[in-house]
N, C-alpha and C positions, 0 to 999 in steps of 0.2 A: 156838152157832149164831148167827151175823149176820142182823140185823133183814133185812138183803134175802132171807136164805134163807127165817125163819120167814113171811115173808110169801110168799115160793114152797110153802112147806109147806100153808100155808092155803089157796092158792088150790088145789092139787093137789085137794086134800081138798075142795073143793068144787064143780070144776068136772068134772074128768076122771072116766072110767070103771076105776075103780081097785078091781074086783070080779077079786080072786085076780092080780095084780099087783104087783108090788113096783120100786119105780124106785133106779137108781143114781146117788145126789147125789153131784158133786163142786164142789169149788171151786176148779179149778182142776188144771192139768197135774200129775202126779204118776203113780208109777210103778204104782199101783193103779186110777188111772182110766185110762190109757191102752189105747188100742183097743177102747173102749164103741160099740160100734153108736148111730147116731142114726137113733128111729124117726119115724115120725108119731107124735104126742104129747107127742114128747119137746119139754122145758121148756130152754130152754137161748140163752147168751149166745155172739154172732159178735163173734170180734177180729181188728181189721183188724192182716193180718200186720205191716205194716213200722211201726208206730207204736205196735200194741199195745192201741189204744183199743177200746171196746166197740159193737156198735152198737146205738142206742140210739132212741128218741122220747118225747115229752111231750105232753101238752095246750096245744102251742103254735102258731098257726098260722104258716108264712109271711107276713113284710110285703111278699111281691113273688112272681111265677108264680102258682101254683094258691092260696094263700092255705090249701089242704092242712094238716094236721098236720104240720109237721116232725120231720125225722128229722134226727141227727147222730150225730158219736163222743166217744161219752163217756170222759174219761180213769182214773175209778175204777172198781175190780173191783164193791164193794159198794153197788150203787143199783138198784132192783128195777125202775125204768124201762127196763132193758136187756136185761128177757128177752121172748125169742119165744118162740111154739107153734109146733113145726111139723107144715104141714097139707099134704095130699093138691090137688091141681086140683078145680073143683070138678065136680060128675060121676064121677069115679073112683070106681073099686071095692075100691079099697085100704083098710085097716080099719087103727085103732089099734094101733102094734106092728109094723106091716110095716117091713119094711128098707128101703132107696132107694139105687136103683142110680144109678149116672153117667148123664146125659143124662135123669133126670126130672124133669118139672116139678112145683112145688111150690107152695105159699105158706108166707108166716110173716105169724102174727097176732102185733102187739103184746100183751103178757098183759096189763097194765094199762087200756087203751083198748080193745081186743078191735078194733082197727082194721089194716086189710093193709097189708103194706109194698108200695108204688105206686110206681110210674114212668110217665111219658110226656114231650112234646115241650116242657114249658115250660124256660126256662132256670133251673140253681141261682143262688142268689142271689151265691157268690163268683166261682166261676170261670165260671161262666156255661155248663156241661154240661148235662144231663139231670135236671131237677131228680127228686129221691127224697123220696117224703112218705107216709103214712098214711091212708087212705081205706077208708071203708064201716064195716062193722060184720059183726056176726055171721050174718046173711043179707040182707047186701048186699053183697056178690064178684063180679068181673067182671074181663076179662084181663088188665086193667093189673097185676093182682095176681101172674100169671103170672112166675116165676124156674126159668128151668133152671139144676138142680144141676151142676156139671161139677168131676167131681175132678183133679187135677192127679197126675201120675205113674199106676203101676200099677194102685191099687187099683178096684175095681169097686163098692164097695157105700160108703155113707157112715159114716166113724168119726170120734170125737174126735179132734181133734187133726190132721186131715188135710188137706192144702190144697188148697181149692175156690176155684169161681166160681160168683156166681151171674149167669145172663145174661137181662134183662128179656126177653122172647119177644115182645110188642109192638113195642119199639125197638131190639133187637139190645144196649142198652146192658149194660156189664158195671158189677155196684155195686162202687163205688167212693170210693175217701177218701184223704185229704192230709193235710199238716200245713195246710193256709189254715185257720183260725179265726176265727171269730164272735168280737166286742167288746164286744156289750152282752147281748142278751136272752139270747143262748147261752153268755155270755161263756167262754172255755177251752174248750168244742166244737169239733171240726172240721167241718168239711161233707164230707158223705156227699152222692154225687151219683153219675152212670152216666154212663160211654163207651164209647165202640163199641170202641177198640181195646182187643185184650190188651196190659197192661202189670204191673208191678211191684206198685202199688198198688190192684190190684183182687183180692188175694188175700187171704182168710178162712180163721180156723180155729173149729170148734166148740168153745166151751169151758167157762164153770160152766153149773152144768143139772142138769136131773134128768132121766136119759134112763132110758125106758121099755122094757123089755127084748121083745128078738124074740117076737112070737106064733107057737107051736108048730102045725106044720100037725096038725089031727086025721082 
């Protein structure tokens, strides 16, 4: 097991509701993890389709826009900075385990920082978009943190491996990333940022993770 997993293993074990639960780790595309439902809970890394990278944040802030936690794409599989929680809106009656259909809003909490993935109107620092940053904490959320799920072709419910968007519900922007990279403090990152239009580089696939399997109606 890779240091990024065991340290996904640990935090499972200490954060989540893991009473008669059992989660599906993979590391990655293979014929055995393919078509894993992603629930709420589930522990899990987005890669920007045409490049591959991870998406990712640190304890670093912006030197320019909100001054924010920065968010970028990371080029390696195994760095524990690069997994999300995924969470429910806040208000919702959706419970650990639930599925997530097309068209629902979401959050994703950084695991490491326990901070939201954020968007609004400041400019990214390369291309000068929507900048995307990390903000709040574990009860501090507010709608900047709002993403709607939207899966791309037939499917209806969210799986690994399927291609999605996600669309800030504040600013219409869809997240998004490039090859433009950071020189120093990021250095080899790309910038992760939001646009309003559909295009190529704003499509995501679910991918290493520990996904939480569907809760049984009783």
């Amino acid at each position: 097991m890779s240091l990024s997993f065991f340290g996904l293993a640990i935090f499972l074990f200490l954060n989540l509701d893991l009473d008669q639960a059992s989660f599906s780790y993979t590391s990655g595309a293979s014929s055995s993890s393919e078509g894993l439902e992603v629930t709420y809970g589930t522990v899990l890394k987005l890669m920007h389709e045409r490049t591959k990278f991870r998406l990712h944040s640190h304890d670093v802030p912006y030197g320019s826009g909100s001054g924010q936690q920065s968010v970028t794409g990371f080029p390696g599989v195994d760095d524990s900075n690069s997994y999300w929680i995924v969470r429910p809106q806040t208000g919702s009656n959706a419970k650990q385990g639930d599925s997530i259909n097309s068209g629902t809003i979401i959050r994703l909490q950084h695991m490491r920082t326990r901070k939201w993935l954020h968007s609004h109107l400041h400019a990214s620092p390369i291309s000068g978009n929507l900048e995307v940053s990390c903000f709040g904490g574990d009860q501090d959320s507010d709608t900047g943190d709002y993403w709607r799920l939207l899966i791309e072709g037939s499917g209806k419910t969210w799986k690994q491996e399927q291609r999605i968007r996600l669309q800030h519900v504040d600013t219409g922007g869809y997240l998004h990333s490039h090859d433009k990279k950071y020189q120093r403090i990021a250095g080899g990152q790309q910038e992760v940022c939001a646009v309003r239009e559909k295009r190529p580089d704003n499509v995501w696939l679910a991918a290493e993770g520990a996904y939480l399997p569907i809760t049984e109606n009783k």
